[in-house]
N, C-alpha and C positions, 0 to 999 in steps of 0.2 A: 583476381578471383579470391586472394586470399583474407583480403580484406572486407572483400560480402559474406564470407564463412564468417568472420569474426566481427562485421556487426547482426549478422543472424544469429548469433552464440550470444549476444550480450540481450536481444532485441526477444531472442527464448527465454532467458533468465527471467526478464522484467515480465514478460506475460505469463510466466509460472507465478511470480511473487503476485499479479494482478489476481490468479486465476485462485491459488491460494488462499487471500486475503480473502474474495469473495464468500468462497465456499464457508469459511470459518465466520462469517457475521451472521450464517444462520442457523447456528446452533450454540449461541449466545449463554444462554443460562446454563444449559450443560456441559460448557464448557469452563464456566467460571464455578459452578458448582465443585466440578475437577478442581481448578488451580484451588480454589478454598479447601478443599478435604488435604491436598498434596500441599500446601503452605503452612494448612492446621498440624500435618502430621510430621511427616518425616524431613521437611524441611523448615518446618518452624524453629528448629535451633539455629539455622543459619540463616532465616532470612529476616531482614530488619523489621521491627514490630509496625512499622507506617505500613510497610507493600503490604502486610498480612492483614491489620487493620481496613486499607483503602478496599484493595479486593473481597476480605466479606463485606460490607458495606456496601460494595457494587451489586454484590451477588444477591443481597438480598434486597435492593433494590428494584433489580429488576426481577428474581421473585416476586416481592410483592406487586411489584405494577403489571408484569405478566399473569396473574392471578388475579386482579383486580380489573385490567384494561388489557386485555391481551391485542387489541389492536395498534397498540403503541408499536406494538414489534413489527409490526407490517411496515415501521419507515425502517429500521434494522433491514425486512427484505429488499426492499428495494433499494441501499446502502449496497448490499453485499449484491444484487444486481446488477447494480450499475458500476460496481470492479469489472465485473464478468464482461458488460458491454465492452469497458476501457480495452479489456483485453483484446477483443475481437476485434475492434480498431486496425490494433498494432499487427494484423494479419497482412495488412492490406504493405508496411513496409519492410514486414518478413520476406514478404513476395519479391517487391520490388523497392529497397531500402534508399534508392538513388530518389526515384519520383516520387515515393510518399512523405521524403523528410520531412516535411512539414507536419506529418501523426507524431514524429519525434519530438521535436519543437514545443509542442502542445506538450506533451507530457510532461519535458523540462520544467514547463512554465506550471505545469499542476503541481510537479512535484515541489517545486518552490510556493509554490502557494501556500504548501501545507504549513510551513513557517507562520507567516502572520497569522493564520486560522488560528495555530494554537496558542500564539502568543495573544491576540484578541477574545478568541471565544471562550479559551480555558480559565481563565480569571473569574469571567461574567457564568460560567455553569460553577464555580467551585471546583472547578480540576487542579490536583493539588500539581506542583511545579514540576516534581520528579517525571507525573503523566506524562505532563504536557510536551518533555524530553524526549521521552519514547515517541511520542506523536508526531516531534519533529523528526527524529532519527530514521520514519518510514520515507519523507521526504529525502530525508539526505542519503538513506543507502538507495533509496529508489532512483536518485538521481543519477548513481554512480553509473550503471550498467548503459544505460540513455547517453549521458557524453563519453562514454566507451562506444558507442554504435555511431555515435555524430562526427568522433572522430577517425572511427574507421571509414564512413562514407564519404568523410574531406577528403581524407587520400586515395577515394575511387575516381572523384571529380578531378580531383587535382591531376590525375593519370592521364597520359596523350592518350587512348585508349580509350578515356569514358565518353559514353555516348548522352550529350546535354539532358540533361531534364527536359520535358513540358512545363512550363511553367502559366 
């Protein structure tokens, strides 16, 4: 039992950080708006002149293309959508963490995805390298809390007590 509490503890994490991520891809410009005024002011002595540079740049990027094409940001919605779907997934081995491993699995294998994505696609848009770290680093701390719930559900199976999967 103790080991279903602790991949439902790991298996909560990841669908907060899902649910999270979501919520925040749709309020895009006024968010970057924020980090530009808080980078320009009171933390522009400490923060290295690229992050400051890169992020106005973004900011006013999608300023202008939000004011010019505001339906560009409808794939933004549907971006920060389809976290929200991910999330709703990972219900289904909240519930039942033994027979849906396989929503786990999948995850893994997204969260490692995001490695080549950024190492391929950030090059070909100009994403400057520092990004495209951050970009990986969602993969890699995303990954964490998934083989913490993968491992706790080995040692449910592994238990003379666990009742087999469907498979």
């Amino acid at each position: 039992m103790r080991d279903i509490r602790t991949a439902r503890f790991w298996l909560v994490l990841f669908i907060a950080g899902l649910v999270v991520s979501g919520l925040t891809a749709f309020p895009l410009e006024t968010e970057l708006r924020l980090a530009s005024r808080l980078l320009d002011g009171w933390l522009g002595t400490v923060t290295p002149d690229g992050v400051v540079l890169w992020v106005d740049r973004v900011h006013a990027g999608l300023r202008e293309t939000n004011d010019r094409y505001p339906f560009i940001a409808y794939g933004t919605d549907w971006l920060a959508f389809a976290h929200l779907v991910i999330a709703v997934a990972f219900w289904g081995p909240l519930r039942d963490p033994v027979r849906n491993i396989w929503v786990i699995h999948f995850g893994v294998i997204a969260c490692l995805a995001i490695v080549p994505l950024a190492l391929i696609a950030g090059p070909l848009r100009g994403i400057p390298w520092e990004w495209r770290l951050i970009d990986i680093s969602f993969g890699v701390v995303g990954v964490i809390p998934l083989l913490l719930a993968l491992r706790a559900i080995h040692r449910v199976e592994a238990s003379p007590r666990a009742v087999p999967a469907e498979r």
